[in-house]
KEVOFI-401387 format. One record per residue (C-alpha): x, y, z; chain. Coordinates in steps of 0.05 Angstrom, whole numbers. Each point is the difference from the previous one (the first is absolute). Example, Ala and Ser with C-alpha at 12.3 -4.5 7.8 and 13.67 -1.06 7.14 Angstrom:
{c1->246	c2->-90	c3->156	cadena->A}
{c1->27	c2->69	c3->-13	cadena->A}
//
This chain:
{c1->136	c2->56	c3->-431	cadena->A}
{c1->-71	c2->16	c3->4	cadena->A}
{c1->-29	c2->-16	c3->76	cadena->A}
{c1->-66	c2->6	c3->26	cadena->A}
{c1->-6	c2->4	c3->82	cadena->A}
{c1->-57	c2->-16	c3->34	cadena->A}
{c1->-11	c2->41	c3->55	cadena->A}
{c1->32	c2->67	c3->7	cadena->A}
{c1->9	c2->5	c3->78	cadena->A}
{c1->68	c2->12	c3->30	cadena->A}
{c1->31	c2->-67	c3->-30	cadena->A}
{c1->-34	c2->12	c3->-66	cadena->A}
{c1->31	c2->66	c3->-9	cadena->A}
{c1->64	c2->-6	c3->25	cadena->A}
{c1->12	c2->-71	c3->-50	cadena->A}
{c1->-27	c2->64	c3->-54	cadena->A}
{c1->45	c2->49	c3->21	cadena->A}
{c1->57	c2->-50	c3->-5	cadena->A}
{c1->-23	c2->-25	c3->-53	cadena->A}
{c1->-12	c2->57	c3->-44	cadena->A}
{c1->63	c2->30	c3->16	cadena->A}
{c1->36	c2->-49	c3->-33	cadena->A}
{c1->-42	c2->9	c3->-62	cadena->A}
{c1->-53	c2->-52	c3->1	cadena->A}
{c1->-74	c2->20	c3->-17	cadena->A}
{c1->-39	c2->-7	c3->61	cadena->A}
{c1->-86	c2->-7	c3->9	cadena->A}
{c1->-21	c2->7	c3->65	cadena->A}
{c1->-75	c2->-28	c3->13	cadena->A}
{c1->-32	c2->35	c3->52	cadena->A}
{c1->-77	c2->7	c3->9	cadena->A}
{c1->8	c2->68	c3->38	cadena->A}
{c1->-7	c2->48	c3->-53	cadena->A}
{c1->30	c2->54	c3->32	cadena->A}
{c1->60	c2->-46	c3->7	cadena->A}
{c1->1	c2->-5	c3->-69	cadena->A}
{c1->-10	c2->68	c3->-20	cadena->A}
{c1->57	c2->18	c3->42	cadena->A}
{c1->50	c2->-54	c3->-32	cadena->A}
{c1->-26	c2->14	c3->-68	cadena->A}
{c1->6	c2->81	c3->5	cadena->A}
{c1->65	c2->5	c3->38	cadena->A}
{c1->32	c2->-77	c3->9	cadena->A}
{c1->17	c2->-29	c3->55	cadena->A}
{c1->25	c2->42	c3->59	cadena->A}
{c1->71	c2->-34	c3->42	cadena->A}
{c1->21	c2->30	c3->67	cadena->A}
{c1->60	c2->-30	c3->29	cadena->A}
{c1->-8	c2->-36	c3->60	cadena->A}
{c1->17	c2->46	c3->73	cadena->A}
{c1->-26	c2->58	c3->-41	cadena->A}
{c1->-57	c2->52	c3->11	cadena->A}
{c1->4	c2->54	c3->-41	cadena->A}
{c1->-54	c2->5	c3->-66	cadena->A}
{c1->35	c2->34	c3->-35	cadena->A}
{c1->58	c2->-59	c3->0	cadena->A}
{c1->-50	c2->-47	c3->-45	cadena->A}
{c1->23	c2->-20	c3->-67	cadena->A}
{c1->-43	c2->-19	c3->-50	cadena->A}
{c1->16	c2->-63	c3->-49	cadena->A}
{c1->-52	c2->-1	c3->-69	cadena->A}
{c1->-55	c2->-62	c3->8	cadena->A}
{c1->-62	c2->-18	c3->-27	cadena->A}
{c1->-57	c2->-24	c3->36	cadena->A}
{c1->-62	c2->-29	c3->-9	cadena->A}
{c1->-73	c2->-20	c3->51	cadena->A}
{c1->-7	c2->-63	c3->-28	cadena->A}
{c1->46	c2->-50	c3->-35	cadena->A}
{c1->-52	c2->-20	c3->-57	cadena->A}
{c1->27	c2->73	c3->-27	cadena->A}
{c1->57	c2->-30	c3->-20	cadena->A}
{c1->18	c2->-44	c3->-64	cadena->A}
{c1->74	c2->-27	c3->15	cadena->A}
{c1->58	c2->-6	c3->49	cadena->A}
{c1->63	c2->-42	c3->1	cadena->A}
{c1->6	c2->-8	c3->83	cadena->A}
{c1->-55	c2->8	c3->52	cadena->A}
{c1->9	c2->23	c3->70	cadena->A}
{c1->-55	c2->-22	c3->52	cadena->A}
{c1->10	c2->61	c3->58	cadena->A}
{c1->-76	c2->-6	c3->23	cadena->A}
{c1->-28	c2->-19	c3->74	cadena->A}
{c1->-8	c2->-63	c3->9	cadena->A}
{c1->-78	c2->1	c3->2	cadena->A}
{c1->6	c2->25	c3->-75	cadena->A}
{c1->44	c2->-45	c3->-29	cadena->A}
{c1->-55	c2->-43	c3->-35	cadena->A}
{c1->-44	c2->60	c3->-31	cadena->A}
{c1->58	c2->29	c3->-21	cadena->A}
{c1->38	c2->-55	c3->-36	cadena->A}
{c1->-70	c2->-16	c3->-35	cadena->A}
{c1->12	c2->67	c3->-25	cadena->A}
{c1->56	c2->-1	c3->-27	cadena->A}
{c1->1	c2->-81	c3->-22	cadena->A}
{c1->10	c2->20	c3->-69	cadena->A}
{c1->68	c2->32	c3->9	cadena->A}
{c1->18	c2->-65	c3->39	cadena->A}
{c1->34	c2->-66	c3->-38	cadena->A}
{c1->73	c2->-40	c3->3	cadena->A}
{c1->27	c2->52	c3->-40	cadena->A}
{c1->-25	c2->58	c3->34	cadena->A}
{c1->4	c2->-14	c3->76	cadena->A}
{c1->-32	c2->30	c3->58	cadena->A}
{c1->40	c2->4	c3->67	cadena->A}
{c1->-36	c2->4	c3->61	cadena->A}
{c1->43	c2->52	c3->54	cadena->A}
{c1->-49	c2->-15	c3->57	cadena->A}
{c1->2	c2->-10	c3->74	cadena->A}
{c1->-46	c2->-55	c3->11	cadena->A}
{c1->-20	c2->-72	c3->-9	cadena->A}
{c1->-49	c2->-29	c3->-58	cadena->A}
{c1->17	c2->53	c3->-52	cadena->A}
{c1->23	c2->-54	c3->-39	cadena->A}
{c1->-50	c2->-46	c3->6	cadena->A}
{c1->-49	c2->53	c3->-15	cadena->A}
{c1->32	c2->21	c3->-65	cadena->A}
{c1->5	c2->-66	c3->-22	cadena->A}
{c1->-80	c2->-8	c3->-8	cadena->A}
{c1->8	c2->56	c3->-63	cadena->A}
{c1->64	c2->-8	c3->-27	cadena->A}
{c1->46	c2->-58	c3->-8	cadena->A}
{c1->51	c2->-20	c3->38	cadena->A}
{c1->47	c2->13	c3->-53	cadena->A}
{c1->-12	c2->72	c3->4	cadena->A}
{c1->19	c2->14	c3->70	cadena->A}
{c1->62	c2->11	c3->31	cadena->A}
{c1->8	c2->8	c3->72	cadena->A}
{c1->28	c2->55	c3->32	cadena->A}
{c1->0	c2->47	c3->69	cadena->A}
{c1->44	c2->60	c3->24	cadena->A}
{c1->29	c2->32	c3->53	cadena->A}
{c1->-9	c2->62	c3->-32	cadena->A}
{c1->-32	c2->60	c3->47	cadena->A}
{c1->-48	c2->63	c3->-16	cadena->A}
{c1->-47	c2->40	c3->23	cadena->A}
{c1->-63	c2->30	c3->-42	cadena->A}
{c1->-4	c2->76	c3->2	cadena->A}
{c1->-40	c2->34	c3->-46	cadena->A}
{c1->-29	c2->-21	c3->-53	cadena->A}
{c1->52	c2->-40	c3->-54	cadena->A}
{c1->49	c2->26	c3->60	cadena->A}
{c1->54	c2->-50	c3->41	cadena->A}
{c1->52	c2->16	c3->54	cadena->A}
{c1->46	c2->-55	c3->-4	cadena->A}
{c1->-8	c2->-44	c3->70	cadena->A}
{c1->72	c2->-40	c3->-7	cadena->A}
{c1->34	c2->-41	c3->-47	cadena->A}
{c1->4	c2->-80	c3->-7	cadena->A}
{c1->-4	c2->-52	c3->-52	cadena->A}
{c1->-46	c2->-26	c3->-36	cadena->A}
{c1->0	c2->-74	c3->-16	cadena->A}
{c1->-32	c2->-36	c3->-59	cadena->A}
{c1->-5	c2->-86	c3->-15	cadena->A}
{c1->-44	c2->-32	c3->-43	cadena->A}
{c1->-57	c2->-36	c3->55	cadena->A}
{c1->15	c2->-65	c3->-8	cadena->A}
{c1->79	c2->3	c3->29	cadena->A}
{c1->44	c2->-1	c3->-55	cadena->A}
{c1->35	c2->48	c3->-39	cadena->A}
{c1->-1	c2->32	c3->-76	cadena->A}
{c1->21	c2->53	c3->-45	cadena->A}
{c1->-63	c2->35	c3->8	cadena->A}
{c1->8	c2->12	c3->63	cadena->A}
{c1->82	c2->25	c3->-1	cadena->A}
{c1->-15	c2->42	c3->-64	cadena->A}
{c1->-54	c2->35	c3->38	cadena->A}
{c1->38	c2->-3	c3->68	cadena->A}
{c1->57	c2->37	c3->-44	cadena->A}
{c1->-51	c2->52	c3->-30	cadena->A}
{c1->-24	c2->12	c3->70	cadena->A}
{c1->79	c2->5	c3->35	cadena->A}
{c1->16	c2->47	c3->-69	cadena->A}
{c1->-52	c2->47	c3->23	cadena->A}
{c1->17	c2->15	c3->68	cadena->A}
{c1->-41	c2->-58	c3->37	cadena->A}
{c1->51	c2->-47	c3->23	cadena->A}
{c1->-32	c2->-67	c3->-21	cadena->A}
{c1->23	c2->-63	c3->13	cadena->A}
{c1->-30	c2->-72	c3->-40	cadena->A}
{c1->-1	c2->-64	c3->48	cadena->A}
{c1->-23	c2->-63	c3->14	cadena->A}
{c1->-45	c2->-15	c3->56	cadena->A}
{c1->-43	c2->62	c3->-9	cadena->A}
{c1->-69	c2->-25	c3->31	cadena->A}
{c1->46	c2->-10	c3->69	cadena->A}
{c1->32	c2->64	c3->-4	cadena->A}
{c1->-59	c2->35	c3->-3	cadena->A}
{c1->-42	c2->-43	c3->63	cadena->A}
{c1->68	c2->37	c3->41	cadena->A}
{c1->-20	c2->68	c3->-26	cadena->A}
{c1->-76	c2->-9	c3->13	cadena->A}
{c1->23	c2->-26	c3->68	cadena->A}
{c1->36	c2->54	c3->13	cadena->A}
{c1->-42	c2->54	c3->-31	cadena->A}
{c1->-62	c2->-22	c3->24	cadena->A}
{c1->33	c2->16	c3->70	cadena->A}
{c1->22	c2->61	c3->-21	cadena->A}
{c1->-67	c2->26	c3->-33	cadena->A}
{c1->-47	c2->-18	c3->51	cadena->A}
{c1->35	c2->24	c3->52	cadena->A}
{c1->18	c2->70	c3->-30	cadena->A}
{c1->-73	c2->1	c3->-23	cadena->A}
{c1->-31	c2->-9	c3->73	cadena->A}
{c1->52	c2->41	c3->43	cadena->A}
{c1->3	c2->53	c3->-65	cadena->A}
{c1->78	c2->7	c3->8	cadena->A}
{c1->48	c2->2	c3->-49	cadena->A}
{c1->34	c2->-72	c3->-12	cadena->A}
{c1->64	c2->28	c3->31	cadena->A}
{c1->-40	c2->16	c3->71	cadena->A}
{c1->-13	c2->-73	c3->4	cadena->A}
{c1->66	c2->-10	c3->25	cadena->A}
{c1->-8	c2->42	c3->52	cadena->A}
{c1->-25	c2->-41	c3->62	cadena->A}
{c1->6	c2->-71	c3->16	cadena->A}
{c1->-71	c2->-12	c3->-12	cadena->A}
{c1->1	c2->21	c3->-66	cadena->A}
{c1->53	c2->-42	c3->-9	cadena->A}
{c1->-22	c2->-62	c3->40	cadena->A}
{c1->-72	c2->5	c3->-38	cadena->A}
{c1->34	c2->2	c3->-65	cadena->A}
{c1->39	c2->-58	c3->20	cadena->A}
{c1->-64	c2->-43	c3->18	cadena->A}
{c1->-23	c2->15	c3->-70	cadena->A}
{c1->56	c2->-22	c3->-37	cadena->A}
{c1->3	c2->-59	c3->47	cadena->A}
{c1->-81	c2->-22	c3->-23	cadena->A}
{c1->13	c2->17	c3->-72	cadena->A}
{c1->76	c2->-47	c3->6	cadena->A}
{c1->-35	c2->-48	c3->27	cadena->A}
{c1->-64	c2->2	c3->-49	cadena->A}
{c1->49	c2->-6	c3->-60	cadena->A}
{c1->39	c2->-63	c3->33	cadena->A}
{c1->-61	c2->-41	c3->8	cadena->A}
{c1->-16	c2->20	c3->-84	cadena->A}
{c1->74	c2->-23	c3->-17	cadena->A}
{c1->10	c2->69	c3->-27	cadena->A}
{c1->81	c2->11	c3->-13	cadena->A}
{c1->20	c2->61	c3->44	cadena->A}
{c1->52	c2->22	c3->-36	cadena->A}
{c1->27	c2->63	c3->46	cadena->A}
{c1->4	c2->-44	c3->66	cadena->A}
{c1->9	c2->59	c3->44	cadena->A}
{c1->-67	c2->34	c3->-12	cadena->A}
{c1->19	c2->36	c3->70	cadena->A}
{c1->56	c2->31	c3->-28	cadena->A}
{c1->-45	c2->14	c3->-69	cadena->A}
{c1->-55	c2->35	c3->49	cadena->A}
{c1->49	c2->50	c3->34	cadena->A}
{c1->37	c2->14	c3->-62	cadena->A}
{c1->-65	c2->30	c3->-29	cadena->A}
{c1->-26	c2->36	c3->55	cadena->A}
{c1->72	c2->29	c3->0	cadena->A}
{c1->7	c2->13	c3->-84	cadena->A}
{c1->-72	c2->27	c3->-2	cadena->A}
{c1->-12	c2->34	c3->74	cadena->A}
{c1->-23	c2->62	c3->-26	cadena->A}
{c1->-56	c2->-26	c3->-46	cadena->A}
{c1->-61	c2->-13	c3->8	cadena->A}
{c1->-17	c2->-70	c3->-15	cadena->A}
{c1->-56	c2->-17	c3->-53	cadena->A}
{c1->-53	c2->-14	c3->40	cadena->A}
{c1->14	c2->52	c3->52	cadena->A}
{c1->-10	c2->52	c3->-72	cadena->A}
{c1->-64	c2->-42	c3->-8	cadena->A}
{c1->-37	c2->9	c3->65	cadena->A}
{c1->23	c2->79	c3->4	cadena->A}
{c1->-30	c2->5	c3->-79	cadena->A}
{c1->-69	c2->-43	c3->14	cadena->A}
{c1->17	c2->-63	c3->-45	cadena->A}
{c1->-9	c2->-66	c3->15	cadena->A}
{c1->73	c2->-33	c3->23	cadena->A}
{c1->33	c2->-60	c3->-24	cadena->A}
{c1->-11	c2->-41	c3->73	cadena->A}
{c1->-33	c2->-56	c3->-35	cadena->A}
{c1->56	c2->-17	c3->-44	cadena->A}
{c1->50	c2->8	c3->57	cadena->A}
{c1->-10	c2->-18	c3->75	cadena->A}
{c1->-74	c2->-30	c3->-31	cadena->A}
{c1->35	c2->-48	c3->-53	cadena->A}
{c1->43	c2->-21	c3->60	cadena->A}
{c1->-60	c2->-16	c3->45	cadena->A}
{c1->-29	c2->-39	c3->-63	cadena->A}
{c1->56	c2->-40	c3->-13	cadena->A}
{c1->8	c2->-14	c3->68	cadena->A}
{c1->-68	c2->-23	c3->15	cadena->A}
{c1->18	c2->-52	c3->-52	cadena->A}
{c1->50	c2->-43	c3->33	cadena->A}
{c1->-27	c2->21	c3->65	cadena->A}
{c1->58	c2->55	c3->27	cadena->A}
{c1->-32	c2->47	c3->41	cadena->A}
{c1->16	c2->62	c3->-13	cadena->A}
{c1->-34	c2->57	c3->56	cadena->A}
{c1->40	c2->55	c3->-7	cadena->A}
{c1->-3	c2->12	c3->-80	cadena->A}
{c1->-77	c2->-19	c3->7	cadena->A}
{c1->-6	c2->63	c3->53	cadena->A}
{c1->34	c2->42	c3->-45	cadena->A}
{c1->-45	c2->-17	c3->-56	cadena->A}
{c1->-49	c2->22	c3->50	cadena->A}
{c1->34	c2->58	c3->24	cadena->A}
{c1->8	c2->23	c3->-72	cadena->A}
{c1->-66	c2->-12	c3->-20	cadena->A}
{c1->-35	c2->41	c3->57	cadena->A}
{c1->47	c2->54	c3->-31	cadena->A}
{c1->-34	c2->-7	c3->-69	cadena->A}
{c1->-69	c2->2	c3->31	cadena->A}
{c1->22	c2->60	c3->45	cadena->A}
{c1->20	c2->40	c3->-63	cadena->A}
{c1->-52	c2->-21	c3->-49	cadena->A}
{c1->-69	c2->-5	c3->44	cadena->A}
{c1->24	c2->68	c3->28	cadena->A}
{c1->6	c2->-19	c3->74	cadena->A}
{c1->-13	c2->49	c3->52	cadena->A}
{c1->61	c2->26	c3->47	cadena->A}
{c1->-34	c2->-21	c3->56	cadena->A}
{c1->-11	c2->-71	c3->-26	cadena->A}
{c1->-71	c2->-12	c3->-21	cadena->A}
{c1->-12	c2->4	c3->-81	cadena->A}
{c1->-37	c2->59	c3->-24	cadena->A}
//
């Protein structure tokens, strides 16, 4: 099959490396041209997860791209950007997009959907998130951060052979996939969870495994959970894993030696994904009036981070 994936960061490649292992043709967009001058001379580089050593990458053959207007055709589309780039780069790459030719979002956030549905139709998308780990190395370079599944369903609940062929392409090559009903649900519990996870990791700068290491940690991840549970009640939103505890500390536990997404984001410079996690939260509290404090201080928290990194803050606190 020919897929294009938009977005080559840690999810990106690893879905490639997968992927192309199993013989599909993969595109990766990426508007780093050294990212893609990497991929494009030597493919994409896999280091399994726990280990260290360079010379322990192998390298998988892919093709990549800076911008998706390069490219004429593709049979499956995988949307692997931030958040805050989902709508320039589906504009992009609208042309590869129709019934026949999904695209399925892999994100951790909220309004993805809703923002790819003001370019493509609704026809075209098929939901999707995973539990899948990584971290970026160098460029066109991922150590694998832990293993999970990945879940696709069509957005509006139901089920269709779209969505088990492709779940079956996905299982076939090495990324255990499973099709359901219900996806919108399932994926509130992993924002939920995440977005505890994520901010957290990115303010401390621990590994998600260290959060587990003092009741605070604990309790504070707790408290989010609780805000974001409580958030998705008052929406109607069907929880589908009703122990999002138990979902939290499994995670921390799978993945506690990587370092989560938006932890890599604030060490690299880049803008995180806080909007579209502990922010959408906020939002969608604020509309049925459930307070959440302890997400909105972490959207806080996070964004002081940003600012830190980007306006070039001085140690000693005042900005150069």
């Amino acid at each position: 099959m020919n897929i294009v994936i938009l977005g080559a960061g840690a999810i990106g490649r690893l879905f490639g490396i997968y992927l192309a292992r199993n013989g599909h043709r993969v595109n990766l967009v990426d508007p780093s041209r050294e990212g893609v001058e990497a991929i494009n001379s030597q493919g994409l580089g896999f280091m399994e997860q726990g280990s260290s050593d360079p010379d322990a990458v192998s390298f998988v053959p892919a093709h990549a791209v800076t911008h998706a207007g390069e490219l004429r055709e593709a049979e499956l589309t995988l949307l692997a950007v931030k958040s805050h780039d989902t709508l320039a780069a589906v504009q992009a790459a609208s042309h590869l997009i129709n019934a026949d030719a999904p695209i399925i979002t892999l994100q951790t956030g909220l309004g993805n959907i809703e923002l790819m549905e003001q370019v493509v139709n609704k026809e075209g998308i098929i939901g999707g998130f995973t539990f899948m780990a990584g971290t970026a190395l160098g460029p066109g370079i991922v150590r694998q951060g832990g293993a999970g599944k990945t879940y696709l369903g069509e957005i509006g609940g139901g089920m269709s052979d779209r969505v088990r062929d492709l779940a079956g392409m996905f299982t076939e090559a090495g990324l255990v996939c499973t099709p359901v009903h219900r996806l919108m649900g399932r994926l509130w519990c992993k924002v939920i969870v995440y977005s505890a996870i994520n901010a957290l990791t990115a303010v401390l700068q621990v590994k998600n495994g260290q959060l587990l290491e003092s009741i605070e940690g604990i309790t504070l991840m707790k408290r989010l959970v609780d805000e974001g549970q409580q958030v998705a009640r008052a929406h109607a939103v069907d929880l589908v894993f009703h122990d999002l505890y138990g979902l939290l500390f499994d995670a921390c536990r799978r993945t506690q030696q990587n370092i989560s997404s938006m932890l890599q984001d604030i060490l690299s410079g880049q803008r995180t994904e806080i909007e579209a996690q502990c922010g959408a939260l906020v939002q969608y509290g604020e509309q049925v009036g459930v307070a959440t404090p302890t997400q909105q201080t972490m959207v806080e928290l996070v964004k002081l981070l940003e600012r830190k990194v980007t306006d070039g803050w001085a140690e000693g606190g005042g900005a150069r």
